[in-house]
Each structure stands twice: as C-alpha cells, then as structure tokens.
Backbone bond lengths (Angstrom), bond angles and torsions (degrees), N, CA, C in turn:
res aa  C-N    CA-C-N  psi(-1)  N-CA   C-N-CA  omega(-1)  CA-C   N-CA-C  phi
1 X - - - 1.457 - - 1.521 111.65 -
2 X 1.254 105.06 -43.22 1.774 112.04 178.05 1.378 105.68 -55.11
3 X 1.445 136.61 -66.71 1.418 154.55 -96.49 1.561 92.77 -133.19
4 X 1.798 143.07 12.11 1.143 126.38 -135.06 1.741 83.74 -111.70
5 X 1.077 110.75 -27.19 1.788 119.26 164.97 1.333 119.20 -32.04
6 X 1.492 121.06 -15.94 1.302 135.48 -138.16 1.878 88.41 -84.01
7 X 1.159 122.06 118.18 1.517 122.71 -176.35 1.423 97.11 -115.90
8 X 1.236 145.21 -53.99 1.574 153.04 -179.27 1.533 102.33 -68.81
9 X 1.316 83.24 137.46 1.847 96.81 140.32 1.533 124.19 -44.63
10 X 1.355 96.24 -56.99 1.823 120.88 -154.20 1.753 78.46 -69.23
11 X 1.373 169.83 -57.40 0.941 160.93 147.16 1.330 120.26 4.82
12 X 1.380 111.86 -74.97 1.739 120.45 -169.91 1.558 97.99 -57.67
13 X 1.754 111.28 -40.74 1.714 103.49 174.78 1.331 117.54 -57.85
14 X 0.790 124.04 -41.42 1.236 144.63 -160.00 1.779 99.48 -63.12
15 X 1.251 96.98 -65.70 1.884 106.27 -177.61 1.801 91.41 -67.54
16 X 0.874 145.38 -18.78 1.658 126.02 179.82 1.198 117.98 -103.17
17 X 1.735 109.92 -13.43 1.658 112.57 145.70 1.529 120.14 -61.99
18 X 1.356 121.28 -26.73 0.953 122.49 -163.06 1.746 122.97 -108.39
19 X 1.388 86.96 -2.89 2.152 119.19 167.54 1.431 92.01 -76.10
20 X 1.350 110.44 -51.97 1.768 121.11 -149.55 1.420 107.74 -77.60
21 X 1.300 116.34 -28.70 0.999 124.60 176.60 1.500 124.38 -79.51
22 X 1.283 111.55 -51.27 1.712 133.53 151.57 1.542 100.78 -30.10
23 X 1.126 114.40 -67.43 1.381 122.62 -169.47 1.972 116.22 -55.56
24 X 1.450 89.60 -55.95 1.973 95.81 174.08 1.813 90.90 -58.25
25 X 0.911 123.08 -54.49 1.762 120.00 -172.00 1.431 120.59 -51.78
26 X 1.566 104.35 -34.94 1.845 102.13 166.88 1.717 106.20 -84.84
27 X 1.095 120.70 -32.53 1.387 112.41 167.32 1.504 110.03 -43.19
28 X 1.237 127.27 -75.89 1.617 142.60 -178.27 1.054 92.20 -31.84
29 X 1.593 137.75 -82.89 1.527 144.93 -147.09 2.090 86.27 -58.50
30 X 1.455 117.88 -56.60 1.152 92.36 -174.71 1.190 122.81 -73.45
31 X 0.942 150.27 -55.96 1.497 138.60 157.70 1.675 116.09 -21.39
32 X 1.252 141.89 -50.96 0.802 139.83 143.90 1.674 113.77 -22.46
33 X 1.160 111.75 -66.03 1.878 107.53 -161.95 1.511 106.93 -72.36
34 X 1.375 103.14 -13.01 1.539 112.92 -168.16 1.627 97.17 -80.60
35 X 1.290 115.74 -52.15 1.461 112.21 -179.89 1.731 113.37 -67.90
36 X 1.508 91.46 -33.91 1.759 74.76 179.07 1.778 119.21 -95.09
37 X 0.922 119.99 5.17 1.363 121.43 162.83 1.274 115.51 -124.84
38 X 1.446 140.60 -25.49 1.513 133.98 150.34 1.631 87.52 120.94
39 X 1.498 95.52 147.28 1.604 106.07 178.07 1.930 122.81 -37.59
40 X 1.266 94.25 -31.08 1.853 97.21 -169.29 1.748 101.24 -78.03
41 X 1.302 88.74 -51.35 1.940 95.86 -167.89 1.582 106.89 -63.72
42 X 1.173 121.52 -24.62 1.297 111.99 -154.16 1.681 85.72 -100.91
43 X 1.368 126.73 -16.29 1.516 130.57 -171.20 1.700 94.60 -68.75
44 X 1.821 108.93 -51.79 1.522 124.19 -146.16 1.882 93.15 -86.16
45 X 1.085 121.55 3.59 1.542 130.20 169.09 1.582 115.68 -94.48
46 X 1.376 99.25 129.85 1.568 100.18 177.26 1.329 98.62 -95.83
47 X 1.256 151.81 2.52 1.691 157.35 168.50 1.710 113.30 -131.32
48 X 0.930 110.25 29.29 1.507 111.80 -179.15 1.594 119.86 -14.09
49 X 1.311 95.15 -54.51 1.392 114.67 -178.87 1.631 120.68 -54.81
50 X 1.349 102.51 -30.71 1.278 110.00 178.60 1.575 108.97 -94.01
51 X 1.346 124.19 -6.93 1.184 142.84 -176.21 1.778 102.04 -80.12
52 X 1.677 102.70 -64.67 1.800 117.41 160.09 1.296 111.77 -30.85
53 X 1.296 122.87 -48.94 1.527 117.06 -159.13 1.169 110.36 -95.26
54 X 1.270 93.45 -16.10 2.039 91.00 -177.76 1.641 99.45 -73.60
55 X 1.174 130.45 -43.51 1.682 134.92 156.70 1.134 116.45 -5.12
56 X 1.113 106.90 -62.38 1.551 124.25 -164.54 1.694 113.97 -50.44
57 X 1.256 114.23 131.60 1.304 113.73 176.95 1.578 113.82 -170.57
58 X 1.469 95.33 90.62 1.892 74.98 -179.41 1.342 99.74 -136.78
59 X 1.722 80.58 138.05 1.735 114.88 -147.35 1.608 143.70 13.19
60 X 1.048 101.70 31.52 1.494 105.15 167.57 1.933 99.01 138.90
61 X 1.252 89.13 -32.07 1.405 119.49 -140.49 1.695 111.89 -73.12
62 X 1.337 99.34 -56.18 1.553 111.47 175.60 1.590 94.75 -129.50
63 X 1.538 99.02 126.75 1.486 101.34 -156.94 2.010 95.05 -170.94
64 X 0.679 125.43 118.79 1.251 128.01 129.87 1.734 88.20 118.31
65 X 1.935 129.58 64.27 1.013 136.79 -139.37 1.616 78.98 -123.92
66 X 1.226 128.91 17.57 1.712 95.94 -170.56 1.918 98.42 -93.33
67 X 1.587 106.41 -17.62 1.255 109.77 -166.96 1.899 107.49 -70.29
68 X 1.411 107.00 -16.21 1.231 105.65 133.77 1.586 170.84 -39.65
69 X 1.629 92.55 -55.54 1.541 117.56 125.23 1.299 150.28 -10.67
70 X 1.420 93.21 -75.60 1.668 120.35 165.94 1.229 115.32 -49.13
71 X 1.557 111.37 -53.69 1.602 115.10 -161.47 1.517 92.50 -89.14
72 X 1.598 147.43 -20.74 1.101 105.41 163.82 1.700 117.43 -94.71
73 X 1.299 131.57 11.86 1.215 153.17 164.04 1.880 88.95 -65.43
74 X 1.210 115.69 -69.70 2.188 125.89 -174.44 1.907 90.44 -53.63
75 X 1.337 112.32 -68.67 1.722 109.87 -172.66 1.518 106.13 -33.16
76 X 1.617 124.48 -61.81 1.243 130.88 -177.98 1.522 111.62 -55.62
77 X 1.062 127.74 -58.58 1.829 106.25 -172.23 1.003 90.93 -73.72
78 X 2.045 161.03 -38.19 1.060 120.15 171.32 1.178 122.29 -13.58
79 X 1.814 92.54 -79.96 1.717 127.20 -161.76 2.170 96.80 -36.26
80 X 1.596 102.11 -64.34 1.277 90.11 176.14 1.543 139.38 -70.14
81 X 1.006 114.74 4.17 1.026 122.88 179.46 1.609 105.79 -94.31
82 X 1.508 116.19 -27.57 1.282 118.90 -170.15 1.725 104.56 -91.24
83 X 1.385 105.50 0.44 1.384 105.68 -174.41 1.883 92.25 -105.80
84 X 0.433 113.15 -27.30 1.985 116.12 -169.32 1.691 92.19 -82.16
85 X 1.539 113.46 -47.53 1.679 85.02 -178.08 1.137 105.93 -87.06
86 X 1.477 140.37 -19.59 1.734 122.23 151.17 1.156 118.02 -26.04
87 X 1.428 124.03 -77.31 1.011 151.13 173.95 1.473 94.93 -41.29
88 X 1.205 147.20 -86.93 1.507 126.73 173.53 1.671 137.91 -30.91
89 X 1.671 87.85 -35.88 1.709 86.81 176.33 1.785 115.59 -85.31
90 X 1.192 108.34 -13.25 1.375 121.52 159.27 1.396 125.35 -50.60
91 X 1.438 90.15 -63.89 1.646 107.19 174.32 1.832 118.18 -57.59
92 X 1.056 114.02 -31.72 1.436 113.53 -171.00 2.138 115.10 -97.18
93 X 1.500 94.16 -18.90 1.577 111.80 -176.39 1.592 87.35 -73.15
94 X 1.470 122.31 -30.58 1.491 126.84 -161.84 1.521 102.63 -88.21
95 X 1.318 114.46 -45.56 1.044 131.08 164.15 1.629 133.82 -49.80
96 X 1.581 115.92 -19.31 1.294 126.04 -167.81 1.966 103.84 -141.16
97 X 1.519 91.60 1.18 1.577 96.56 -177.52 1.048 127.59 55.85
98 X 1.856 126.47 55.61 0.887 148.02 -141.31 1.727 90.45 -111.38
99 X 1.310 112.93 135.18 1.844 104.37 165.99 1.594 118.92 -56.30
100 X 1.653 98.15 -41.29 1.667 95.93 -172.31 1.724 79.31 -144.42
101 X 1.885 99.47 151.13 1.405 107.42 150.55 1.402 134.48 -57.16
102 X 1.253 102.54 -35.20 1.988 114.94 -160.06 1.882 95.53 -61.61
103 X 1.152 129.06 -16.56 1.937 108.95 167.19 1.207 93.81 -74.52
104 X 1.278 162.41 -49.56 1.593 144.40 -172.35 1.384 114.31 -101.42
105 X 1.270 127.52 42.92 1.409 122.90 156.04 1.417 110.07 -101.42
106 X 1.605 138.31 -4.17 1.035 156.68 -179.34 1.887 106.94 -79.72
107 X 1.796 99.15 -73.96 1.555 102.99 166.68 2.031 110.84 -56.28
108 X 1.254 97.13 -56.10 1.740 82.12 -167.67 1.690 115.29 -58.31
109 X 1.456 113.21 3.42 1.384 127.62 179.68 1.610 112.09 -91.85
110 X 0.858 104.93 -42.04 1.550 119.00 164.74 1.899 112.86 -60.46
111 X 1.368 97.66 -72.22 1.367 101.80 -179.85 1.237 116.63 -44.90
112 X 1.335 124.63 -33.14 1.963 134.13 163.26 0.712 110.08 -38.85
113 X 1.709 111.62 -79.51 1.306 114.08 163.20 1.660 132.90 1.93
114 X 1.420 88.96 -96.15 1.336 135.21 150.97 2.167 103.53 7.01
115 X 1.715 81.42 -97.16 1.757 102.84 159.80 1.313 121.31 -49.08
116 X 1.285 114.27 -28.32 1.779 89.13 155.24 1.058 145.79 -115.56
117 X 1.108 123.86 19.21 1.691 134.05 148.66 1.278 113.75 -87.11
118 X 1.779 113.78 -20.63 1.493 87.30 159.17 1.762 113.55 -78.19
119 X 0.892 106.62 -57.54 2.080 117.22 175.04 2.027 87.85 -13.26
120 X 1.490 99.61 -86.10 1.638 110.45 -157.96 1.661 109.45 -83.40
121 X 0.826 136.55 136.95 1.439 142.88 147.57 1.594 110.17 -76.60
122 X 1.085 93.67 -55.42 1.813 97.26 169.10 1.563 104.92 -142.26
123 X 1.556 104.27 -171.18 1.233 101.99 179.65 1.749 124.68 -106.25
124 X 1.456 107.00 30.44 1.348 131.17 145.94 1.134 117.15 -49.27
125 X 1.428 102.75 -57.76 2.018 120.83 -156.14 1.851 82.45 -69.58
126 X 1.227 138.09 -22.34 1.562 108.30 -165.40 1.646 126.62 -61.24
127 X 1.449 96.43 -35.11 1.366 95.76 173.27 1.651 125.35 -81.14
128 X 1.287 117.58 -23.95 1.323 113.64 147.44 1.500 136.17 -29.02
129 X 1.853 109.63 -59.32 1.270 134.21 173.67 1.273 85.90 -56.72
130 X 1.413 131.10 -78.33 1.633 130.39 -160.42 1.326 111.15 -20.66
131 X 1.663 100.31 -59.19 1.673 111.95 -154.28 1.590 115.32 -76.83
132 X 1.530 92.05 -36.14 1.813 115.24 -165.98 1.388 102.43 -94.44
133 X 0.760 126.85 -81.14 1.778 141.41 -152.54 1.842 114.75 -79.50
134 X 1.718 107.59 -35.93 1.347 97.74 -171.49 1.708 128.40 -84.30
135 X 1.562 102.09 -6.58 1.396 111.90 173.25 1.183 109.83 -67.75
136 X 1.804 150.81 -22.23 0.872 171.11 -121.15 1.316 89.44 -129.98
137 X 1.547 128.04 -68.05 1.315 144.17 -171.47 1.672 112.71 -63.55
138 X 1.592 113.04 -45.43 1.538 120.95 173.23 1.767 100.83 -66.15
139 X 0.732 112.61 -55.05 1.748 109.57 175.34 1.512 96.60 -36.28
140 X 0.882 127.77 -89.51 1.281 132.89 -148.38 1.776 103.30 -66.06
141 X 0.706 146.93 -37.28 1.396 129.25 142.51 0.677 153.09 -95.52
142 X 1.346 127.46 12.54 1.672 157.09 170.25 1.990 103.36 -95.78
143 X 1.183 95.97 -27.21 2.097 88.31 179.30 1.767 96.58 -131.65
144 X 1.189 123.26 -55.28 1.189 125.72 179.27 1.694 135.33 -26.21
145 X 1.943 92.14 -82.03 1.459 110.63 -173.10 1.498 90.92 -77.57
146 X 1.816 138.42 -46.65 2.121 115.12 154.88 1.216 110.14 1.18
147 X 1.469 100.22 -99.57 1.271 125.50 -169.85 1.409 115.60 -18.34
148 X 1.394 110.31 -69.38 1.800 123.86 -175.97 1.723 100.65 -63.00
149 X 1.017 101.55 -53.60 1.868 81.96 166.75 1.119 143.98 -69.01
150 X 1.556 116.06 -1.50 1.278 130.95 157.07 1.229 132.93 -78.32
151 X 1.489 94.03 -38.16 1.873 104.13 162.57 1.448 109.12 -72.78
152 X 1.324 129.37 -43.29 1.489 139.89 176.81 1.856 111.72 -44.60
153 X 1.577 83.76 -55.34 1.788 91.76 171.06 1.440 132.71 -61.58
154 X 1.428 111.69 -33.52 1.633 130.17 -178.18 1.451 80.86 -89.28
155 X 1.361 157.75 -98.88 1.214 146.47 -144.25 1.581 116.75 -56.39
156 X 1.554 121.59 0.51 1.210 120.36 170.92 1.880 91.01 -101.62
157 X 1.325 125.19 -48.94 1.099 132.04 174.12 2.069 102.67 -43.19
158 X 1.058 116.92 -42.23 1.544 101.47 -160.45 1.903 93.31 -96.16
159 X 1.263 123.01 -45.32 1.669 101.25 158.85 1.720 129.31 -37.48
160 X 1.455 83.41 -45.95 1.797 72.78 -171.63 1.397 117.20 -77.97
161 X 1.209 123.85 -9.94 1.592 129.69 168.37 1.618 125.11 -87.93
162 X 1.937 99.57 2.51 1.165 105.69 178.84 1.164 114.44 -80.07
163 X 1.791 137.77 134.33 1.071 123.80 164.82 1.469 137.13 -56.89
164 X 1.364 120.28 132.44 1.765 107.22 -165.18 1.735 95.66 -63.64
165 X 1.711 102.14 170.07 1.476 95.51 -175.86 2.095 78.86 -145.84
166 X 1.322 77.25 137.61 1.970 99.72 -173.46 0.892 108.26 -118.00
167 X 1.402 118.58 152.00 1.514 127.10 -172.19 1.194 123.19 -115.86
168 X 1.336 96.69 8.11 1.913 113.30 150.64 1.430 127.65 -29.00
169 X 1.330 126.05 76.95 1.731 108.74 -172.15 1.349 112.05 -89.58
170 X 1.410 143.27 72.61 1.327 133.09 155.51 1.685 128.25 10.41
C-alpha cells in the first residue's frame, strides 16, 4: 500500500537494498547485545539494546549514550506509525473511491488517536489486551473482513467481465 508509487525499476532495488541492509543491521545490534549482556539477560529484556548502551562508559568521557537509543527507538514508532496510517488512508480512499487519500488522513488520525486511549489507560492494560481481547480482534480481520473482500473482489471481477446484454431486437 505504501510503495505503489513505485514507477522505476531502480526503485524496487533500491527498497531491497535497503530491507537487506536493515536486516544485516538488526543482526549486528543482536549479536552485539548478545555478547554484551549474555544470552539470558539480553533474552529477559524487552529493549536490550537500550540495556547495551546504558553499559557503556568509557572513562568519564563517552558515557551516558542510551538517551540516544531512545530517540532513535521515539523516530521509529513515529516512522511506523506514520507508515500504517498511510497505509490505512490509502487503503480506505481505495476502498470508498476517493480521488486522493490526503482528506482522511486528518479524521483517521484523530480516530487513532481516539482508539487508543480508549484501548489503553496506561501501558499496563497492553498485555491484558494482548492476552484477552485481541484474539477476538485478529479474527475479525485477519479471517473475516479477507474473506468478504475476496468474495467482494471476484464478484466485482465476474460483473465487470460480464457481457452487457441489450434489448435491441433488430
């Protein structure tokens, strides 16, 4: 949905240089956290990485790097977050036959919002939702709303290949 702009070749390379690369780079960071905090600690961490860097200290000097961390840990759920409601307002402008997405990236930004302060009160309640509430929620759009767009799609697919029939009698 993001990536559909894609007019070049030199593009699609471009984004799978840039998977491949992403990818060798989370390898490194893990291997990295693994040696510097050891298979158990770095398992029993939900930020390891930020766990690694807080370590760091040499001599006075370069010291106190995790606040580093953080902000590209804060840049990233921006970034993803700004890609999922793209990617949503895409999906629904397509969905409702909209000329352009950009009039509902404003409301579906709100409504996010919106949906998640109701979802969380804090960030206690997440694993609750995880355990309790979201299997309920993955059903329904993970097999459900599929499904209906597949029949939706083949039944727009088998009208439009139908031949018109006129009542023209010669």
């Amino acid at each position: 949905m993001v990536f559909t702009g894609f007019k070049e070749k030199a593009a699609h390379n471009i984004y799978k240089m840039g998977i491949l690369l992403g990818g060798l780079l989370l390898l490194i960071i893990c291997i990295m956290n693994i040696l510097v905090l050891g298979p158990s600690i770095a398992g029993m961490y939900n930020y390891s990485t930020y766990a690694t860097f807080k370590r760091i200290n040499l001599g006075g000097l370069f010291e106190r790097v995790e606040i580093v961390i953080a902000l590209v840990f804060f840049i990233g759920v921006v970034t993803k977050v700004s890609i999922c409601l793209l990617a949503t307002c895409k999906g629904v402008s397509k969905l409702f036959n909209f000329n352009d997405y950009k009039v509902i990236v404003f409301p579906m930004g709100v409504s996010m919002v919106i949906l998640s302060i109701t979802f969380y009160d804090s960030l206690m309640d997440v694993p609750f939702f995880a355990l309790h509430l979201w299997p309920y929620y993955s059903f329904l759009f993970q097999v459900i709303l599929p499904i209906i767009i597949f029949i939706a799609s083949e039944l727009h697919i088998k009208l439009k290949n139908q031949p018109m029939k006129s009542n023209n009698k010669v």
